[in-house]
VMD Tcl script that draws the C-alpha trace (Angstrom):
set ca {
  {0.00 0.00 0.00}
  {0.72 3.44 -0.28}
  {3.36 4.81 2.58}
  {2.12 7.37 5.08}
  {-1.99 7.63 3.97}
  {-2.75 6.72 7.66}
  {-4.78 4.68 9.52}
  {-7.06 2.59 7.95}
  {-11.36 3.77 8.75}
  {-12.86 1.70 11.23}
  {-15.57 0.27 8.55}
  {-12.54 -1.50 6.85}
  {-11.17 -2.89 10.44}
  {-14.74 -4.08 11.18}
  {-15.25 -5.80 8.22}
  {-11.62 -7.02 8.59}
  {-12.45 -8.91 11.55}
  {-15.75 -10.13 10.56}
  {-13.59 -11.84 7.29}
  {-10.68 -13.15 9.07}
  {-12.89 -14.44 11.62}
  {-14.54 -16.65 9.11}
  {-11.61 -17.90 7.73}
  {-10.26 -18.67 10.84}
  {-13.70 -20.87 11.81}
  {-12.67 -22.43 8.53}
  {-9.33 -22.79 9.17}
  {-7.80 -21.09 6.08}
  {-6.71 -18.38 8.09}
  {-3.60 -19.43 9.50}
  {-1.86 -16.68 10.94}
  {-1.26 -12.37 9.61}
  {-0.88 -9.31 11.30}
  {-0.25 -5.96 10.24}
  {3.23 -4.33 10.08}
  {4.15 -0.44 11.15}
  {5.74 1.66 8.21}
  {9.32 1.68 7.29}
  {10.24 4.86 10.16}
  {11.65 2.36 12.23}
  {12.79 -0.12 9.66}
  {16.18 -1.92 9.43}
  {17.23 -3.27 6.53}
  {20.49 -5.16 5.87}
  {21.47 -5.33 2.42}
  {23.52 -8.04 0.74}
  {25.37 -6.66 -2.51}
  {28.33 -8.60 -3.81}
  {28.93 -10.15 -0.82}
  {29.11 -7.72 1.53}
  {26.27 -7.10 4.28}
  {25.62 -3.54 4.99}
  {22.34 -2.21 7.45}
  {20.56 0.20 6.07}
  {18.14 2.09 8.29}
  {14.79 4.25 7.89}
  {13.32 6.61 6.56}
  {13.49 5.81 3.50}
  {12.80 8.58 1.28}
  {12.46 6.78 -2.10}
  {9.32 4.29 -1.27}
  {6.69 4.81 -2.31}
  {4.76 1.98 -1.05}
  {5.15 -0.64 1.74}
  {3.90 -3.93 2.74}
  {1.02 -2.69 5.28}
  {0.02 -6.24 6.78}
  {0.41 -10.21 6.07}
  {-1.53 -12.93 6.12}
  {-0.76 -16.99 6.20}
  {-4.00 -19.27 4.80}
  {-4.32 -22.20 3.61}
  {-6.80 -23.55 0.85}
  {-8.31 -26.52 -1.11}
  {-7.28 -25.06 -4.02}
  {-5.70 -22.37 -6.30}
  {-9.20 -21.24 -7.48}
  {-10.35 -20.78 -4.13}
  {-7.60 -18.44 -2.95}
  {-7.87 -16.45 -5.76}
  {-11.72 -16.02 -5.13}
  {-10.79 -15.24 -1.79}
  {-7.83 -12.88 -2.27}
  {-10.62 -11.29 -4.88}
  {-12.85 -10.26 -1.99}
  {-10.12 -9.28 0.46}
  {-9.28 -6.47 -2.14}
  {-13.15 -5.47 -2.61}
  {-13.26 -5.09 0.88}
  {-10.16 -2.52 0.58}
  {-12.01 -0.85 -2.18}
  {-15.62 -0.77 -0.57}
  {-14.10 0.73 2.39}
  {-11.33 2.51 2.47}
  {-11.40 3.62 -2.02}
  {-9.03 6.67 -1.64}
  {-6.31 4.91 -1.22}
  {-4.38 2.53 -3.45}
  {-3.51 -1.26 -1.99}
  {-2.23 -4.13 -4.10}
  {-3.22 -7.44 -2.37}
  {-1.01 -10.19 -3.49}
  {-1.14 -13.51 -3.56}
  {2.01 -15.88 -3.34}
  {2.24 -19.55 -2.92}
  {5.03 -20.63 0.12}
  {7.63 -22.84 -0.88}
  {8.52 -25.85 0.97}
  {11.52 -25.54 -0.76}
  {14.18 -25.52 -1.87}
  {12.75 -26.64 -5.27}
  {15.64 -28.24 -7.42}
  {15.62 -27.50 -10.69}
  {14.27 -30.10 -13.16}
  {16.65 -31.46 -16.10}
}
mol new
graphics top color blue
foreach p $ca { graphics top sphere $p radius 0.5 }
foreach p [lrange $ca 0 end-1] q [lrange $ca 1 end] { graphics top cylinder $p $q radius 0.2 }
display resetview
């Protein structure tokens, strides 16, 4: 989401709760949270083999992850239906802000490659 647009209205919170809530009856919701902005941040960056920390602010973003979420589903259909209605819920109650909800598989990995 977009860095620094505030809190989030308490419609979107409420209706937050009421969909996590369901998910967790379910049990597709796993386990999420929501994260602070990047003020406070620390960031260690590994270039050329060399680890360097980089602390906040950081001036050039533009936009941060604002919150996580772990779930599990039956299948790839279903989570995107899901993911779907998680955004609508963004856009039905909190529209003057831009928020990209995405959707990533997690890897048991490490995956080896296949010859």
């Amino acid at each position: 989401m977009e860095e620094g647009v505030g809190t989030p209205p308490k419609a979107l919170f409420d209706a937050m709760d009421v969909h996590i809530g369901e998910r967790a009856a379910k049990g597709v919701f796993l386990d999420g949270g929501g994260l602070y902005g990047t003020e406070d941040a620390v960031n260690f960056v590994v270039r050329r083999g060399e680890v360097n920390r980089v602390d906040g602010p950081y001036a050039e973003s533009k936009e941060v992850v604002g919150g996580w979420a772990i779930m599990q589903y039956d299948s790839l259909e279903e989570a995107i239906e899901d993911q779907r209605e998680f955004a609508e819920l963004h856009a039905r109650h909190w529209p003057e802000v831009t928020v990209v909800a995405t959707l990533r598989q997690i890897s048991d990995g490490p995956e080896a490659p296949t010859d």
